[in-house]
C-alpha positions in Angstrom: 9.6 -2.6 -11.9 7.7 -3.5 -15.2 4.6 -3.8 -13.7 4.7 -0.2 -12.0 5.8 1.2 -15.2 2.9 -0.6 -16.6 0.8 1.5 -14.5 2.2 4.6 -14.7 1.7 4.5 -18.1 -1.5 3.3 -18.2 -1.9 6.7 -15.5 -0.6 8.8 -18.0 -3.0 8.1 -20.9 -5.9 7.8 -18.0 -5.4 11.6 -16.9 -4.0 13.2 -20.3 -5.9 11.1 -23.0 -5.2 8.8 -26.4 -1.4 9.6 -26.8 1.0 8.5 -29.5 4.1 6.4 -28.1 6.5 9.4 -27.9 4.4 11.2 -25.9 3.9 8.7 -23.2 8.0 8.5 -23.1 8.2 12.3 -22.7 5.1 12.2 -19.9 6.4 9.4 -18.1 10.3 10.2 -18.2 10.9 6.4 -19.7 13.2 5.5 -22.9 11.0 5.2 -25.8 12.1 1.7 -26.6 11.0 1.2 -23.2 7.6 2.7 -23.5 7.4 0.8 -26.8 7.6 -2.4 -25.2 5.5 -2.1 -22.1 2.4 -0.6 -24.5 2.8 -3.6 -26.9 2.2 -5.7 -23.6 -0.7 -3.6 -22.8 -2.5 -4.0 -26.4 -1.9 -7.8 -26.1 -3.8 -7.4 -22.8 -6.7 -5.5 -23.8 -6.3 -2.5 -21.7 -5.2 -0.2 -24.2 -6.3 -0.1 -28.1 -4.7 1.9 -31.0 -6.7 4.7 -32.7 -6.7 5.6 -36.1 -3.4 7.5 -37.2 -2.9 11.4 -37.0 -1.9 12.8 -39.9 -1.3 16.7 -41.2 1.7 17.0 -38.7 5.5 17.4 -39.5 7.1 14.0 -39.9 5.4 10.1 -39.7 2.2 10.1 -38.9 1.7 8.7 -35.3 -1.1 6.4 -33.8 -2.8 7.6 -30.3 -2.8 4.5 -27.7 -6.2 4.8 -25.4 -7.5 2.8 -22.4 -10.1 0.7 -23.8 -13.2 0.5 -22.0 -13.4 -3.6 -22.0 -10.4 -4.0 -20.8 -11.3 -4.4 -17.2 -14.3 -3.5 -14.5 -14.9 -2.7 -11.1 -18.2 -2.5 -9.1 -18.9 0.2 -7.1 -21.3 0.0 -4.1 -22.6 2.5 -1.8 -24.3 0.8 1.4 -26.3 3.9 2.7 -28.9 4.9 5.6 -31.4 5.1 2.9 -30.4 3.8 -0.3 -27.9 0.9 -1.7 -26.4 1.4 -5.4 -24.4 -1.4 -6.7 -22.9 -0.4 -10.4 -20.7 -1.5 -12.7 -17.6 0.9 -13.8 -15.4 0.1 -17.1 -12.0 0.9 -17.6 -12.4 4.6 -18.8 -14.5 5.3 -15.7 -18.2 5.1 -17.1 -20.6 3.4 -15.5 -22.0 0.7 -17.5 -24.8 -0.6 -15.4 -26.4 0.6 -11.9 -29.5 -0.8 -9.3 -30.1 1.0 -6.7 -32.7 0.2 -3.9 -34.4 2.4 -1.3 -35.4 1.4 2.3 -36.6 3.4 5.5 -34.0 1.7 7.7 -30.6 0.0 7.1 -31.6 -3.9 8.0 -28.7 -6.1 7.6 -31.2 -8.7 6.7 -32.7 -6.6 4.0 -29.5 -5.6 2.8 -27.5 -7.9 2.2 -29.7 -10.2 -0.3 -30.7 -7.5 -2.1 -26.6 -7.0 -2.5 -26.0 -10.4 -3.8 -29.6 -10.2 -6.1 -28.0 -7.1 -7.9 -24.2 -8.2 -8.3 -26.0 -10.9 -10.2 -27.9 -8.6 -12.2 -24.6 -6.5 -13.3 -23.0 -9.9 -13.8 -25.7 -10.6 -16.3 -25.5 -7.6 -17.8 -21.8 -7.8 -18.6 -22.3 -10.9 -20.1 -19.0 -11.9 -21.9 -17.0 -9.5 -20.4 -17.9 -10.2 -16.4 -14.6 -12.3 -16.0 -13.0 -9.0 -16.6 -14.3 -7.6 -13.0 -10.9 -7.2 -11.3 -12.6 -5.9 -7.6 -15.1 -4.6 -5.6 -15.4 -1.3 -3.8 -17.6 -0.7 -1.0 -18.3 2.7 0.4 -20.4 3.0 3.5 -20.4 4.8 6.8 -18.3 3.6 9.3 -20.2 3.8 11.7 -23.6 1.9 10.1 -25.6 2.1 13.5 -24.6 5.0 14.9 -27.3 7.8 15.6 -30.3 5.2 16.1 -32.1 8.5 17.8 -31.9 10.6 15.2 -32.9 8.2 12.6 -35.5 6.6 13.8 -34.4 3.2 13.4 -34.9 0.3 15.8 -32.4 -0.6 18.0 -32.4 -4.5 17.4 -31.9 -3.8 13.6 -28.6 -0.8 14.3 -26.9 -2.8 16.8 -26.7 -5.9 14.5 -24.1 -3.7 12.4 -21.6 -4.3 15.1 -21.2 -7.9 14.6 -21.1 -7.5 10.7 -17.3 -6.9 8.6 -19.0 -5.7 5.7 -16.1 -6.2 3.9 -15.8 -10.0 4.4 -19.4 -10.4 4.0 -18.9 -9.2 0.4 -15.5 -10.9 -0.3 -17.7 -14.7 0.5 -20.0 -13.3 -1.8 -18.0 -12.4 -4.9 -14.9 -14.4 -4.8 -13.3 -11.1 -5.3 -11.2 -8.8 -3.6 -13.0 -5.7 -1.9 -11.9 -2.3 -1.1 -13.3 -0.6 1.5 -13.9 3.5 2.9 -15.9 5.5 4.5 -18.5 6.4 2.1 -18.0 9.9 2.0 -14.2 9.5 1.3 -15.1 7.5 -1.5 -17.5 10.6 -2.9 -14.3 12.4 -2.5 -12.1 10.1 -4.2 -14.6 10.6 -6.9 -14.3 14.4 -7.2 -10.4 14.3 -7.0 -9.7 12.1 -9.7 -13.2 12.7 -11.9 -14.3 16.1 -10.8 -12.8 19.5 -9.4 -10.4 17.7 -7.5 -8.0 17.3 -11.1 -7.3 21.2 -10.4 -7.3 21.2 -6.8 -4.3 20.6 -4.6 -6.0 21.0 -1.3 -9.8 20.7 -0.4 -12.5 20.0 2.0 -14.5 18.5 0.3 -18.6 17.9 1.8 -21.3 15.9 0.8 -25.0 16.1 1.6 -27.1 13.1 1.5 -29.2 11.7 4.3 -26.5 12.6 6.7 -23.4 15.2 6.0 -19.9 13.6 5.7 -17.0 14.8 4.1 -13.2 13.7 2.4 -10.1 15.7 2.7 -7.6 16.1 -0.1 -3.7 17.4 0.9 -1.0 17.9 -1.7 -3.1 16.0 -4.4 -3.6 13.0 -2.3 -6.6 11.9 -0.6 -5.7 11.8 2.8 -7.6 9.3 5.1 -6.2 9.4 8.9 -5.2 7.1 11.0 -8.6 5.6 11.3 -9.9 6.0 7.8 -12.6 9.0 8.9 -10.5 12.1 8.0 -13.3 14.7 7.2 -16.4 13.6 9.1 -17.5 17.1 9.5 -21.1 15.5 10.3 -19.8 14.8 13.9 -18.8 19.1 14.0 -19.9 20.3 17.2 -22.9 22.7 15.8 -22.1 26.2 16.7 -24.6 28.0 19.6 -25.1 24.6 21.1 -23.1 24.1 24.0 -25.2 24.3 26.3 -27.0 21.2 25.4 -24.9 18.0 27.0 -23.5 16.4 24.7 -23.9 19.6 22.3 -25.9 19.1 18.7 -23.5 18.2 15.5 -23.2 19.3 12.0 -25.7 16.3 10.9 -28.5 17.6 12.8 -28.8 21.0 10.7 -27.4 20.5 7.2 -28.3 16.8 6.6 -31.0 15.6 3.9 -32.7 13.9 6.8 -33.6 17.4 8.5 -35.5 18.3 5.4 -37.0 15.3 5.3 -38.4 15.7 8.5 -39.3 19.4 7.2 -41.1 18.4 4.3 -42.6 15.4 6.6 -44.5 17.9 8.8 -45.7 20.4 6.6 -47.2 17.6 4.7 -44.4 16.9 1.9 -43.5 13.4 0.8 -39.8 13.2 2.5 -38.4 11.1 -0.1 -38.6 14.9 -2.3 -35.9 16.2 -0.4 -33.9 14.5 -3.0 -35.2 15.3 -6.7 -36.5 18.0 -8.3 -40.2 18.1 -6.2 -37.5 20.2 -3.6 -38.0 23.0 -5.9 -41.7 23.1 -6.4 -43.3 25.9 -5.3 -45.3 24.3 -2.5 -41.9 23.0 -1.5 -39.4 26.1 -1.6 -40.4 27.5 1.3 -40.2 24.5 3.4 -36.7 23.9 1.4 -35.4 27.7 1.9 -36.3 27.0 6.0 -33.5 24.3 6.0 -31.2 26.0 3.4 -31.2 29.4 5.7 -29.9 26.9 8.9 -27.7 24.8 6.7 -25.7 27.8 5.3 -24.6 29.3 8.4 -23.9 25.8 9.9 -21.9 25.1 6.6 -19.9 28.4 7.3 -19.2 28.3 10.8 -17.7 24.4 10.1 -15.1 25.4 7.3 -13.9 28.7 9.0 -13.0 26.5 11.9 -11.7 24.0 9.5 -9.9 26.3 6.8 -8.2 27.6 10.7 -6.8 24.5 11.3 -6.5 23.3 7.5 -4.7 26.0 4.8 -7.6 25.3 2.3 -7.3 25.9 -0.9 -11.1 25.0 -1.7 -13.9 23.6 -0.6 -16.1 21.1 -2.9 -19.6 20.7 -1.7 -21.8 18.3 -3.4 -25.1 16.5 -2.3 -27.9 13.4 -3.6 -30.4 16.3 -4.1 -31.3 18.1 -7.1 -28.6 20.6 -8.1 -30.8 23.9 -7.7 -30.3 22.9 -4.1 -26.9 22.1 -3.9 -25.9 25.5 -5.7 -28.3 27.4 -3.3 -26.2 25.5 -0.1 -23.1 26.9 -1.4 -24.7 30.5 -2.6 -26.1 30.6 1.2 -22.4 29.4 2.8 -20.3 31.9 0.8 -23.1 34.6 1.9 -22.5 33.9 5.5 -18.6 33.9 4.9 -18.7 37.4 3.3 -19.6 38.3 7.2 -16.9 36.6 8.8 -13.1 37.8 9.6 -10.4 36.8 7.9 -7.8 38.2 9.3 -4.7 35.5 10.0 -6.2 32.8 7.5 -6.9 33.1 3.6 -11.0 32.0 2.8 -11.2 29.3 0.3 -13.1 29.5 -2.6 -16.7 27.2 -2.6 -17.1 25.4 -5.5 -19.9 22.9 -6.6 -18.9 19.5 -7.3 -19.5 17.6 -10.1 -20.0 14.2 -9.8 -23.5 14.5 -7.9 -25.4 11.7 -6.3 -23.8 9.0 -7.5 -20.2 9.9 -6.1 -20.1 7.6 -3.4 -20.8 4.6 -5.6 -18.8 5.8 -8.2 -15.7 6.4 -5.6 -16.2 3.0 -4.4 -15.7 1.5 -8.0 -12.6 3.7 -8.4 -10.9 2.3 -4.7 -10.4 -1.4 -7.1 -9.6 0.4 -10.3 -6.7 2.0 -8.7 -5.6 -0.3 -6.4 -4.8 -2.7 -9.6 -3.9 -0.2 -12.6 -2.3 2.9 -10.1 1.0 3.1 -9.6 0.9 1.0 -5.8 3.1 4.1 -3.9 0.7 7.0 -5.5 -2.9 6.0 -5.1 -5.5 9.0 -6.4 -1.9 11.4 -7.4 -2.2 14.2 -9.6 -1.5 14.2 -13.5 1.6 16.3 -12.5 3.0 13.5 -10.8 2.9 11.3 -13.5 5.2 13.6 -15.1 
C-alpha cells in the first residue's frame, strides 16, 4: 500500500506540477500526515526535490515538491524499417541524449551492434547518474519482416526476424528489464500522456513514418488488444481495391515509403520525404501527388473506424516535416466534409505534437511507468489521480 501511494503521488505532481504538501493530500484524497511522510521518503530518494518557498499568500508560506530530473532514467528505443533511435529520458520526461542510425533494410546483423554501440554511448553520457537507469523500452513493429515485397528488402535478411525475441535480445544486453510494444502504440503512449492525448478521452490516434500504424486510446487508457496491435490501421483494406486478390492496404497509399518511391522516380533523393526538402518547390508537386491519395485514403479509414469506434478525435502525426503532416490532416478533414454522417458523430483531426520522435520517446515512457505509475492504472488521466 505504501509503495502505490508512493506512485500515485509521484502521478500527481508528474501531471499537475511542483505542489506544496497540502495540495498533493487534497489531489490524492490521502491524510496529510500521510502525504507528509511518503514525500519525505521521496526527497531521501531523490525523486522529488523542494523548491524555493511561495510567499504573498494567506497563512505560512508553503514549499512546492517537484520530480527531479536525476532522480531516475529510462531508454527509449525505436527499432524501425528505416531508422533506429536509442535515447535517454529523465525523470520529468526530457530527453537527455539521443543516436539514431539510418539503413536501407532492417538487418538483424546490422542492427543489433549498432544497438549495443549506442546504449554505450548514452551510458557514457550519463556518466554519474547511469546507475539511475531503471529500464528499457523497445518500440518496434511487430511484425519486423512482414511486407518483404513492398519494401524491397531481401528475403534471407526479413525472415531472420522470426527467430529473433527482440526483447530478450536486449534484456542479455543491458542487464535491465525491457518493455516492449508495437512501435506505433508506443507513439501513442507518447501523445496521451505528453501530447493531445492529456485532453482526450478517446482517440485514434495515426502515425506516418515509413509505413502507417496507429494506437487507440478508450476512456483515458491506452488500450492494446488482446494481441498487443490494437490500431494497425496500416493493414486497412484500401478502399476501391477489391478487386485485386488479396486487396491493397492502407500502407500502400499513405505511407512515407510511397513518397519515397515518388520522389525516387521523378529524380528526388527519397530520404527527403522526411525533412524539410519535402517542401521545396521542385518537390511539392511530387509531394501534393501523394498527399491528394493519402487524404482520401486517411478519410475513408477513420469513417469506417469512427463507425465502429465512438471517436472522440483523431491525432495524426508523422517523421516528416510538419508542413506535411498539417497538409495530411487539411486534405483528410477536406474529404470528410464530403462524407455522411448521419447515425455517427465525426471526430475532430487534430495534429499531434510529439513529432518524429514519438515512438522512441513512447518506448522510454513504457519503463518510466511501469516503475513510478500506480501498477493497476498504467498511462490514466490526471482526473484519475484525483
Amino acid at each position: 500500500m505504501r509503495q502505490f501511494n508512493e506512485r500515485v503521488v509521484l502521478q500527481a505532481i508528474r501531471f499537475h506540477g511542483a505542489l506544496p504538501k497540502a495540495d498533493v493530500a487534497r489531489l490524492t484524497r490521502l491524510s496529510t500526515q500521510t502525504a507528509s511522510v511518503i514525500i519525505n521518503g521521496l526527497l531521501e530518494d531523490g525523486l522529488v526535490v523542494k523548491q524555493p518557498r511561495l510567499r504573498g499568500r494567506i497563512g505560512q508560506p508553503s514549499v512546492p515538491i517537484a520530480l527531479n530530473p536525476d532522480g531516475a532514467f529510462t531508454v527509449g528505443i525505436k527499432m524501425g524499417r528505416r531508422s533506429l533511435d536509442v535515447l535517454a529520458m529523465d525523470f520529468v520526461g526530457r530527453v537527455r541524449h539521443r543516436e539514431s542510425l539510418d539503413y536501407q533494410v532492417p538487418d538483424p546483423k546490422v542492427i543489433f551492434p549498432a544497438i549495443e554501440e549506442r546504449l554505450k554511448a548514452i551510458d557514457k553520457k550519463l556518466g554519474a547518474c547511469a546507475f539511475r537507469v531503471v529500464g528499457v523500452g523497445v518500440a518496434a513493429p511487430l511484425w519486423m519482416g512482414g511486407w518483404r515485397d513492398f519494401l524491397g528488402a531481401p528475403a534471407g535478411v526479413m525472415g531472420a526476424w522470426k527467430e529473433i525475441d527482440i526483447r530478450r535480445r536486449i534484456e542479455a544486453m543491458t542487464g535491465l528489464p525491457v518493455e516492449f510494444a508495437k512501435d506505433t502504440t508506443a507513439a501513442c503512449a507518447a501523445e496521451l500522456v505528453m501530447g493531445r492525448g492529456r485532453n482526450l478521452r478517446d482517440f485514434l490516434y495515426l502515425f506516418i513514418g515509413t509505413f502507417i500504424g496507429g494506437g487507440l486510446v478508450i476512456e483515458g487508457r491506452l488500450h492494446l488488444g488482446p494481441h498487443g496491435n490494437a490500431g494497425a490501421v496500416g493493414s486497412w483494406p484500401s478502399s476501391g481495391e477489391a478487386e485485386q486478390s488479396p486487396p491493397r492496404q492502407l500502407l500502400h497509399k499513405a505511407s512515407g515509403l510511397v513518397l519515397e518511391q515518388l520522389f525516387r522516380k521523378n529524380g528526388i533523393p527519397a530520404t527527403a520525404a522526411h525533412d524539410e526538402r519535402a517542401i521545396a518547390p521542385r518537390a511539392w508537386r511530387v509531394t501534393s501527388e501523394w498527399l491528394d491519395e493519402t487524404g482520401p485514403a486517411l478519410a475513408h479509414t477513420i469513417a469506417a473506424a469512427t463507425s465502429l469506434i465512438d471517436l472522440e478525435a483523431v491525432v495524426i502525426d508523422g517523421s516528416m516535416h510538419r508542413r506535411v503532416v498539417d497538409e495530411v490532416l487539411l486534405r483528410t478533414d477536406h474529404v470528410l466534409d464530403r462524407f455522411s454522417w448521419e447515425g455517427i458523430t465525426r471526430p475532430r483531426l487534430v495534429v499531434g505534437t510529439v513529432g518524429p520522435d514519438a515512438r522512441a520517446v513512447g518506448g522510454a515512457i513504457l519503463p518510466l511507468y511501469r516503475h513510478f505509475a500506480p501498477s493497476h492504472e498504467l498511462f490514466f488521466k490526471p482526473e484519475a489521480t484525483a
